[in-house]
TORBA-376264 format. One record per residue (C-alpha): x, y, z; residue in three letters. Coordinates in steps of 0.001 Angstrom, whole numbers, plus 500000, padded with zeros to 6 digits. Layout:
REM residues N
XYZAla
...
REM end
This chain:
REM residues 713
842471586817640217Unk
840901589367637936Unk
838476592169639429Unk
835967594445638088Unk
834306597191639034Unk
833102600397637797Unk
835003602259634640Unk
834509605877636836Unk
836602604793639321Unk
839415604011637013Unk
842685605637637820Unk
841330606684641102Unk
842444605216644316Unk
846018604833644240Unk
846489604952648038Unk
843464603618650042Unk
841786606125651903Unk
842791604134655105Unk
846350604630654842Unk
846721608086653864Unk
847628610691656237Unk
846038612610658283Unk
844880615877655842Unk
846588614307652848Unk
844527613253649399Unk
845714610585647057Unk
847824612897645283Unk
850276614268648133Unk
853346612610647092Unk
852607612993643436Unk
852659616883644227Unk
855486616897646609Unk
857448614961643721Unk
855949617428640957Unk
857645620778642536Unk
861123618839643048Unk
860579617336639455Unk
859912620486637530Unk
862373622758639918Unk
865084623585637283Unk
861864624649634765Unk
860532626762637517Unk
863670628515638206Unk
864390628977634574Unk
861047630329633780Unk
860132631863637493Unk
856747630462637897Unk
855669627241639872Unk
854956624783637041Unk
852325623284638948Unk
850436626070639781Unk
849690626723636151Unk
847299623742635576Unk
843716625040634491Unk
841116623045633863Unk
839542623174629749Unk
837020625459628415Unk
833851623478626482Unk
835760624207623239Unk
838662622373624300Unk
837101619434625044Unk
834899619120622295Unk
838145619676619737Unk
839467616605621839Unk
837122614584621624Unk
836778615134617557Unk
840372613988617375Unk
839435610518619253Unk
840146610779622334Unk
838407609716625894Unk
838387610579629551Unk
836349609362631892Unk
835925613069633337Unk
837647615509631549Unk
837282618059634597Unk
840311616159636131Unk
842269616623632558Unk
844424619069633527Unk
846494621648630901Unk
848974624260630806Unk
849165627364628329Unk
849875627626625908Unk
847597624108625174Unk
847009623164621560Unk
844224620188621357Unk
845559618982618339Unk
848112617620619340Unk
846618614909621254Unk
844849612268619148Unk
843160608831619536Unk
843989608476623042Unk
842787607655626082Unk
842921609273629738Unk
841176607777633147Unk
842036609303636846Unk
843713612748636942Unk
845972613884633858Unk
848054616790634089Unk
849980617984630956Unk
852402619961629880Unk
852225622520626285Unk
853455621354623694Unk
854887623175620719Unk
854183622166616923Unk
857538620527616794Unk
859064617191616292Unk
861262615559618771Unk
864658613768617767Unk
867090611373618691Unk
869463609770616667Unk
867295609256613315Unk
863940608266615238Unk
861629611573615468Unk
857986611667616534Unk
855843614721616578Unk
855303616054620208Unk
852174615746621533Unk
850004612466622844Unk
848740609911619780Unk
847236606334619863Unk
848233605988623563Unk
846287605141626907Unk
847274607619630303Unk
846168606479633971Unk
846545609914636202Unk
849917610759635028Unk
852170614395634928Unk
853634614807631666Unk
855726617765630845Unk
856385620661628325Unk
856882619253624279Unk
856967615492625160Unk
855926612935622901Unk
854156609926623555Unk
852808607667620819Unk
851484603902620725Unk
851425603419624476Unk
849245600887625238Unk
849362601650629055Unk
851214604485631076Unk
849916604882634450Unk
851299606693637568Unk
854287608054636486Unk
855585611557636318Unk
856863612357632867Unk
859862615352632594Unk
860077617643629492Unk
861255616734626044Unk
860691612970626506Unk
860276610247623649Unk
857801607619624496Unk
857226605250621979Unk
855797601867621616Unk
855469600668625438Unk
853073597977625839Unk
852771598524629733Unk
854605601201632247Unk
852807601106635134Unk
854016602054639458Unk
852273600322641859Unk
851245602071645141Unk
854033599785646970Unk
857033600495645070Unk
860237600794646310Unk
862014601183643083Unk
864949599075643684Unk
865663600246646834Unk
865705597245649808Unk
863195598931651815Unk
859509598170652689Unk
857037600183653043Unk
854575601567655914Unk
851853598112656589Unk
854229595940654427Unk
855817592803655639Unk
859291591677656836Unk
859068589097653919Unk
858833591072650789Unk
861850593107651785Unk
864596592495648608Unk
868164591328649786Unk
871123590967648093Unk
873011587758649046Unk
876640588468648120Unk
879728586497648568Unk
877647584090650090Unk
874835581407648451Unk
873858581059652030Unk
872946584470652515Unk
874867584951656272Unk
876172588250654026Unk
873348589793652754Unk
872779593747652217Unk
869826595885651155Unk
870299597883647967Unk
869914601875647705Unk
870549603704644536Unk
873576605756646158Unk
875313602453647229Unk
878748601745646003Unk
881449598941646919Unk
882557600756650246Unk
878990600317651637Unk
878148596738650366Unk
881803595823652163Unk
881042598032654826Unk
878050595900654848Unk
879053592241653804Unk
882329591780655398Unk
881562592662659426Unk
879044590502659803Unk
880227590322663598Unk
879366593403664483Unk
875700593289664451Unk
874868596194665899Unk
876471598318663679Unk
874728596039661038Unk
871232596553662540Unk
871994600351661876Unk
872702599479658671Unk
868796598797657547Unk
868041601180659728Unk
869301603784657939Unk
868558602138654577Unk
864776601672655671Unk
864764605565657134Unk
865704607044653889Unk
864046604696651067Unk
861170603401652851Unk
857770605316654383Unk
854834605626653262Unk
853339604236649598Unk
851815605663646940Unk
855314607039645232Unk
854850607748641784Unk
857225606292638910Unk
859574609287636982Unk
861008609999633842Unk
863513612559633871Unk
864200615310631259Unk
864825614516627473Unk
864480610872628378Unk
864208608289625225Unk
862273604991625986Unk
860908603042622727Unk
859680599548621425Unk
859865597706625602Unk
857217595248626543Unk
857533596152630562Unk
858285598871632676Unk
856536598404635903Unk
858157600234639765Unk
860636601739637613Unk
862616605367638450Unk
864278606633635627Unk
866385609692635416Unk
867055612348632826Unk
868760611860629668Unk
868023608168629621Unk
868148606081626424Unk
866066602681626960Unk
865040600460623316Unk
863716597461623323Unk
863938595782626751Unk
861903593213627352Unk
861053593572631209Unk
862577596333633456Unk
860826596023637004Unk
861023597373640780Unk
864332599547639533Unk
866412602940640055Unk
868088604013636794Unk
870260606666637434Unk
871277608821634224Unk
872094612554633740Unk
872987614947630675Unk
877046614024632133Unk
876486610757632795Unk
874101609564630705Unk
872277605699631140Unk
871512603459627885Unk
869212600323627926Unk
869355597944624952Unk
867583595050623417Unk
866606592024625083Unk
867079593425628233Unk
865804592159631410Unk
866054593370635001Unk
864381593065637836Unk
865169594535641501Unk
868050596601641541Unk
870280599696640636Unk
871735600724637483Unk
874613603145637902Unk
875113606630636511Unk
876648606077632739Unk
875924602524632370Unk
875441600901629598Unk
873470597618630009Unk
872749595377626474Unk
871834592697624105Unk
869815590301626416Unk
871652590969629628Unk
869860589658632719Unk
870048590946635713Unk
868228589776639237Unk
868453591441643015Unk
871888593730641769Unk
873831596957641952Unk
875393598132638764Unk
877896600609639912Unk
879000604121637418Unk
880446603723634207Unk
879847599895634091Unk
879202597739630718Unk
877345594754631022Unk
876437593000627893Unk
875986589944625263Unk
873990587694627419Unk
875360588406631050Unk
873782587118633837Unk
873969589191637078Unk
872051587821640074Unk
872851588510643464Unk
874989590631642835Unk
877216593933643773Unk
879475595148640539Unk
882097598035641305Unk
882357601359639203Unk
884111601494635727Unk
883536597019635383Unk
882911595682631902Unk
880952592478632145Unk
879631590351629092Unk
878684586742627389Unk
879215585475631624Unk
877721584476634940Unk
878225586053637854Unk
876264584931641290Unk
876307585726644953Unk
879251588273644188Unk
880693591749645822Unk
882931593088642774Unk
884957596445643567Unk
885406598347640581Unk
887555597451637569Unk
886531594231636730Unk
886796592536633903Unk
884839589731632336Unk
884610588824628967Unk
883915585120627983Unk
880863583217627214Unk
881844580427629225Unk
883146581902632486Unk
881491581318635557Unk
882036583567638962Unk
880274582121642190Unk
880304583255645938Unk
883224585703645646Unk
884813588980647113Unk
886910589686644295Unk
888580593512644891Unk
889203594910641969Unk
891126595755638934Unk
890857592040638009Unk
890094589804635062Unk
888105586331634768Unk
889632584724631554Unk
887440582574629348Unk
886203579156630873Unk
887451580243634176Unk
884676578516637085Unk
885975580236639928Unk
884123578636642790Unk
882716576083640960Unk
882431573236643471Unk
882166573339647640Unk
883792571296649762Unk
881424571604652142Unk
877793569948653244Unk
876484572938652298Unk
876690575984649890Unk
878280578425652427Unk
881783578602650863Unk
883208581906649304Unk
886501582875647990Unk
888651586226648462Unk
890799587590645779Unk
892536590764646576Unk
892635593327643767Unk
894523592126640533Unk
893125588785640590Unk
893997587203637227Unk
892431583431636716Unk
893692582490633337Unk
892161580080630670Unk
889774577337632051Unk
891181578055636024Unk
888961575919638186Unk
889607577072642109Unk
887280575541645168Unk
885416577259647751Unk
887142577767650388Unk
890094579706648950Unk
891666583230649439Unk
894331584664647008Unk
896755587695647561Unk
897223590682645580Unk
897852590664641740Unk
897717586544641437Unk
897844585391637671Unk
896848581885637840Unk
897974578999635344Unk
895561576960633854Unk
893948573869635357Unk
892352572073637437Unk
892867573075641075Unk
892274569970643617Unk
892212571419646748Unk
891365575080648696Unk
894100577329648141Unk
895336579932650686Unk
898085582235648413Unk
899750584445650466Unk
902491585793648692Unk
901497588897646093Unk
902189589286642644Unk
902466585405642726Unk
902059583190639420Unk
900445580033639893Unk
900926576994638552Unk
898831573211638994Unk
902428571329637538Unk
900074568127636896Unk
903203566599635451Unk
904873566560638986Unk
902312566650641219Unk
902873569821642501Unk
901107573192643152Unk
904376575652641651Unk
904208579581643392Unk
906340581985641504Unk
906427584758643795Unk
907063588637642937Unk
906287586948639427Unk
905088590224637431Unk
907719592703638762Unk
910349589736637724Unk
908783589303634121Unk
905834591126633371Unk
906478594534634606Unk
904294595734631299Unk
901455593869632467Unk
901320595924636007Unk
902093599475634506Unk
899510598967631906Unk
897047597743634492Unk
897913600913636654Unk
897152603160633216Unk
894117601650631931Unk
892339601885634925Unk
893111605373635735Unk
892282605727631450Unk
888889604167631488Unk
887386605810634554Unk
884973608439632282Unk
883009608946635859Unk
881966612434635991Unk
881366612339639736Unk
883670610067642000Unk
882013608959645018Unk
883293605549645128Unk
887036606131645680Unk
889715604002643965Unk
893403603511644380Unk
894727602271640998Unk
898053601656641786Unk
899677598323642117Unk
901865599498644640Unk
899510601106647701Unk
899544600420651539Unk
897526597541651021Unk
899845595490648593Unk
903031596944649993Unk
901916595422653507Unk
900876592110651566Unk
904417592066650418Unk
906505593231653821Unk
904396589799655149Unk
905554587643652551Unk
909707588908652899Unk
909508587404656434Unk
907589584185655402Unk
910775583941652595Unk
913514584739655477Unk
911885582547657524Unk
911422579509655248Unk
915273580538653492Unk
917092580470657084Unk
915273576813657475Unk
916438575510654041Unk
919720574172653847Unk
921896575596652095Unk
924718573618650957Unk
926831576293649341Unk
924719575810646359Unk
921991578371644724Unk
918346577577646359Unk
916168576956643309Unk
913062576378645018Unk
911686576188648774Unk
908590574039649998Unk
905514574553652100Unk
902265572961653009Unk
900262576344654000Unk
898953577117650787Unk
897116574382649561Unk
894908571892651323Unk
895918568738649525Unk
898933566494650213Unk
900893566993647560Unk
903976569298647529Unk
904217573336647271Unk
907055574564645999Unk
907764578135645894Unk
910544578549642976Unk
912881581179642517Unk
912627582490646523Unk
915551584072646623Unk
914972585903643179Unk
911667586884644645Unk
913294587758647985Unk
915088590510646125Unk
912472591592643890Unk
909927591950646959Unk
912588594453648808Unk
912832596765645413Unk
909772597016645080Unk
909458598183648767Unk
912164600483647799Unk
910691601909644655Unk
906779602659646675Unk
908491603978649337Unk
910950606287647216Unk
907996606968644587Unk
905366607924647104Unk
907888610125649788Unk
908787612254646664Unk
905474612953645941Unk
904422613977648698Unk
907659616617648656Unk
907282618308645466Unk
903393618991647403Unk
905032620084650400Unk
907952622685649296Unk
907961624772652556Unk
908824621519654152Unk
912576620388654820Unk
914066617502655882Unk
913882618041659555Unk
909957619084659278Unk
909258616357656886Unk
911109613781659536Unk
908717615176662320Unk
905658614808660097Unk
906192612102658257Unk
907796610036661195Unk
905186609464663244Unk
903793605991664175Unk
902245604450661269Unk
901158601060662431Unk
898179599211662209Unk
896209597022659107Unk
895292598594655792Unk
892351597419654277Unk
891022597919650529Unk
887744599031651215Unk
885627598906647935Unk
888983600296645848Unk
889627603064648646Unk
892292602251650567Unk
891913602807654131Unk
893720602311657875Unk
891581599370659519Unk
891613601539662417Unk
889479604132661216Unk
886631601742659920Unk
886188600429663435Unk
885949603852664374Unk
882927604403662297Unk
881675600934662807Unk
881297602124666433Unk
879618605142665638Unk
877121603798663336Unk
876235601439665932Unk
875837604165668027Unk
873854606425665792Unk
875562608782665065Unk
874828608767661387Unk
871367608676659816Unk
872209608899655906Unk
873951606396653863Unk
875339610297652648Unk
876871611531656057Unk
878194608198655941Unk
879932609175652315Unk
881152612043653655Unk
883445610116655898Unk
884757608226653216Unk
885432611495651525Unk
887330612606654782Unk
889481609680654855Unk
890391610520651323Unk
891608613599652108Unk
893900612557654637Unk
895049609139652454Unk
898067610883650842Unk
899518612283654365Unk
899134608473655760Unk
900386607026652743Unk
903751609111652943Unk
903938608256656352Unk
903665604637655679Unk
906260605323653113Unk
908783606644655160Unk
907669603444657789Unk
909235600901655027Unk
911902602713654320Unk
913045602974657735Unk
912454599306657915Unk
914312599013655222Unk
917128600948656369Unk
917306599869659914Unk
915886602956661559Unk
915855606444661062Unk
917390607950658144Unk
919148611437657356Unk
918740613541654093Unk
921828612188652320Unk
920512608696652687Unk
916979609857651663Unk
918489611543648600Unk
920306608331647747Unk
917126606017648334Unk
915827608966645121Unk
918914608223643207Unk
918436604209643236Unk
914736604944642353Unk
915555606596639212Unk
917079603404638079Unk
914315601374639067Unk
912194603980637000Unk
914586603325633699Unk
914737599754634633Unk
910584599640634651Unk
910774600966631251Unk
913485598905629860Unk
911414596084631465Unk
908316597165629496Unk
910146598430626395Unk
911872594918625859Unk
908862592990626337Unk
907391594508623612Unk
910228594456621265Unk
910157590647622161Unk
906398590584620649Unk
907375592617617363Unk
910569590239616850Unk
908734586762617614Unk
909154585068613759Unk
905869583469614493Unk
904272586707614750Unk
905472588161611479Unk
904242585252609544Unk
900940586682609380Unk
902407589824608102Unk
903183590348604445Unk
906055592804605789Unk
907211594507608604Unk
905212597731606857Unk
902356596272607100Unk
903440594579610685Unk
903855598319611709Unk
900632599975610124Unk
898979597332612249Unk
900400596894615341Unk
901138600920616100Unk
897849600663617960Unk
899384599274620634Unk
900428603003621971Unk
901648602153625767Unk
904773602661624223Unk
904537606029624209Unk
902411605851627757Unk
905095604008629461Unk
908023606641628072Unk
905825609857629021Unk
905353607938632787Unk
908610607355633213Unk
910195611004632316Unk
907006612020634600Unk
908493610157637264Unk
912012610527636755Unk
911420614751636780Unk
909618614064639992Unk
912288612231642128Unk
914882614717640417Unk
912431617411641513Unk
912545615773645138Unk
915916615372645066Unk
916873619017644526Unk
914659620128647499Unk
916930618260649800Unk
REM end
């Protein structure tokens, strides 16, 4: 319902006089925020920038008002020196304006430039800094502006005095109600979490997946609410050398420095985190509402985006929808729909016509075009989800159910999935065999036959991570203590179901089970006792890989120390825990301690993770040398150590023979020369493919390592 009253008052009032503080005016937080914002100025230049504000001389104002422009009172127009009236023309300015000098200078970025200085543009008690430039702004109001910004052609950028700015917080006389959750892996929201612009995948899991333990979860928007919520009346801000031209809305927004935002359409109740590292870019079309947009992200082309977290480094663009949503560090996302989803980072998802609903999916994965993963529920209601360890690889037009949970590294065959499926067994192809009726599991699949496809996954990942600062820690190798335990589980499942198969003095082709699929048809797990072999290298080759590592760190150690360090227990669950991998034993711990408050920041809480990090590669050795005495029936001397080295150095030329022939197989395939005048021009073209060269420098890396390990023995 429209108001009115009187045109004095405009600007004015931005907190009502009954809820500000004891003491406190209407501009307390807006001056608290003004000596953080200008800080790095005021250190540079040694002065307080906000205790340079004077008020204008007669002159001043009458040279302003020649050029056009109007206050309602110009003694709460506010200036610093050197101040040059011409440079603000045909504008207008209600409540109290502070601004910045500005220099007889144009600003530029890219090939757009605009003069600094205020023209043709309306200001509602707003700080604007040193040489910014604002032009054709039909409404800025309550935000604090940073030096050297471009604002150009904004129809309305306005804060509220209840804005949260993303953040899933409420503030002091608000309502339960209007607090903004994030319903991920569920539709039915029983795993909701409140945003905050330093969340990453740890927390949202942290979050999400121990629902159980309530009162750690209680805590949880506790903290959240402590840190993000209070009092309102918050101002919007711009940071430093901040571009934002030709957008339509821009309303509860926070906006750091070196941002770059063009034509949106609607940006509202947002953090967008950017710096002069890691800098944030907002295209065309673009429409978001309630969330977090990562350090370094670039968001574009009429992307959507409802209740989210964009994590660092991410790419989301071409029409993407993102709505209830968490998505990991260092994801590329476009032309798709994503709902109700926690994503760990490294995720891929290309295609126009892909569809990902009610899902944990844990990283380093990639939704193929027409792929509806969770399409249908087999439930009364809208409550099912789907887990996908990290990996996860649903190829053309894959249609899975709700309930289902998949191992690590599953490549999945196209089709039409009937029933729930519960795959157990890692680095598994699957297959819907429609012809017989049967739901085929190929297990140990891509160390068997598409050994390129894991390395490369293992190099691009580490490759494409550009993050400048790492909070959100990621294990990007296939082989960790998460997978490796995935696979120790599935060598007794094959033992078991082998020793129950009869044998017949003949080669066992295939094995069968009804575990893995909730439909009555047959599941036949081919090649088990290829895969049976394949499982135990591959324990072999983490094991050997990982213990030599962790030698050529330690060379004061020998084999006796090592043996006492390393050989300590090393039981209990790993769990991937946003793409750090982490003992289950140690979350519990500080599950338990949030619960008990011991923490009050979502940042002391970071600093555990960054503890556990630092003690990862100790625990991972040590659950190295756990397989390989499992492998080796108990403990182990030095000579057998330095043979386990040995055999991994031709599992490292075996890798790359593995890799090498694969591609040789592409560049000999007749069919692929035929669109090739010649194999010069096959060459010229297909040279871009440089893993070649990746794959032979990783393998002499390796190969110098275990030789390296082997000599200190």
């Amino acid at each position: 319902m429209q108001e009115k009253f009187k045109l004095q008052e405009y600007g004015y009032g931005f907190i009502p006089a009954s809820l500000l503080p004891p003491g406190k005016d209407e501009y307390w937080q807006r001056n608290e925020k003004m000596y953080d914002w200008f800080s790095i100025k005021s250190k540079r230049s040694g002065k307080n920038q906000a205790s340079q504000w004077r008020s204008l001389v007669p002159d001043e104002i009458d040279q302003l008002e020649k050029n056009g422009n109007y206050c309602t009172n110009w003694e709460n127009f506010l200036v610093c020196d050197p101040f040059d009236p011409s440079q603000i023309r045909h504008s207008n300015f209600y409540g109290l304006v502070r601004v910045g000098s500005f220099e007889k200078s144009v600003l530029k970025f890219h090939d757009f430039c605009v003069p600094c200085g205020i023209r043709n543009s309306s200001i509602i008690s707003c700080d604007i800094g040193n040489n910014s430039a604002i032009q054709d702004c039909t409404y800025i109001s309550h935000y604090i502006i940073g030096d050297n910004c471009i604002l150009s052609r904004i129809d309305e950028m306005q804060t509220t005095n209840h804005s949260k700015f993303g953040n899933g917080a409420v503030i002091e006389g608000e309502d339960e109600d209007v607090r903004v959750w994030i319903d991920v892996m569920n539709e039915a929201g029983g795993r909701s979490v409140l945003p905050f612009e330093s969340m990453i995948a740890s927390d949202a899991f942290l979050w999400a997946a121990y629902r159980d333990d309530t009162k750690m979860t209680g805590m949880l928007k506790k903290i959240t609410q402590d840190c993000y919520g209070g009092p309102g009346g918050k101002y919007g801000l711009v940071g430093h050398n901040t571009v934002i031209k030709s957008c339509s809305i821009i309303k509860d927004v926070k906006i750091g420095s070196h941002c770059y935002i063009k034509g949106a359409n609607k940006l509202k109740n947002l953090t967008i985190l950017s710096s002069v590292d890691e800098p944030t870019q907002i295209g065309e079309g673009v429409e978001m509402v309630n969330g977090i947009v990562g350090y370094g992200s670039r968001v574009f082309y009429g992307s959507k985006a409802v209740r989210f977290v964009i994590g660092r480094n991410c790419e989301f663009k071409y029409g993407a929808r993102l709505i209830n949503s968490v998505l990991g560090d260092n994801s590329t996302v476009s032309c798709c729909e994503i709902l109700y989803n926690l994503i760990f980072p490294f995720h891929e998802q290309h295609h126009n016509n892909s569809f990902l609903v009610a899902s944990l999916v844990q990283g380093m994965s990639n939704i193929a075009a027409a792929a509806t993963i969770g399409s249908n529920h087999n439930s009364r209601t809208n409550n099912g989800e789907i887990r996908a360890g990290r990996g996860f690889w649903p190829g053309l037009a894959v249609t899975l159910k709700h309930s289902s949970c998949f191992a690590s590294y599953v490549l999945i065959v196209k089709g039409d999935y009937p029933g729930e499926l519960n795959i157990t067994l890692p680095f598994s192809l699957i297959n819907n065999n429609v012809t017989e009726n049967t739901l085929d599991i190929m297990p140990a699949y891509f160390w068997m036959y598409n050994l390129y496809a894991l390395e490369r996954n293992s190099w691009k990942t580490s490759f494409r991570d550009r993050r400048k600062i790492k909070i959100q820690h990621i294990e990007t190798e296939y082989l960790a203590p998460d997978t490796v335990d995935e696979i120790i589980k599935a060598v007794s499942f094959l033992e078991k179901a082998l020793s129950e198969t009869e044998k017949n003095g003949e080669k066992i082709k295939f094995i069968t089970c009804q575990s893995m699929e909730n439909c009555k048809r047959k599941q036949i797990i081919v090649k088990p006792v290829e895969a049976l072999a394949a499982y135990r290298q591959m324990l072999r080759w983490y094991s050997a890989i990982t213990i030599a590592a962790f030698i050529n760190e330690k060379p004061e150690l020998d084999f006796p120390a090592l043996q006492k360090l390393l050989g300590r227990d090393s039981s209990g669950e790993w769990v991937n825990f946003g793409g750090q991998i982490v003992k289950a034993n140690k979350i519990d711990k500080l599950r338990r301690d949030i619960g008990d408050g011991k923490y009050s920041s979502w940042e002391q809480i970071h600093g555990v993770y960054n503890k556990w990090q630092e003690q990862y590669p100790l625990e991972k050795a040590r659950h190295a040398w756990a397989v390989l005495s499992m492998l080796l029936g108990g403990k182990f001397d030095a000579v057998a150590l330095k043979q386990e080295f040995n055999e991994a150095v031709k599992i490292c030329r075996q890798i790359f023979s593995k890799i090498y022939e694969a591609i040789n197989k592409d560049r000999s395939n007749p069919f692929k020369k035929a669109t090739f005048r010649n194999d010069s021009e096959m060459e010229q073209v297909l040279r871009k493919d440089h893993f070649t060269g990746i794959a032979i420098k990783q393998r002499q890396k390796r190969e110098v390592l275990l030789k390296k390990a082997i000599s200190r023995l």
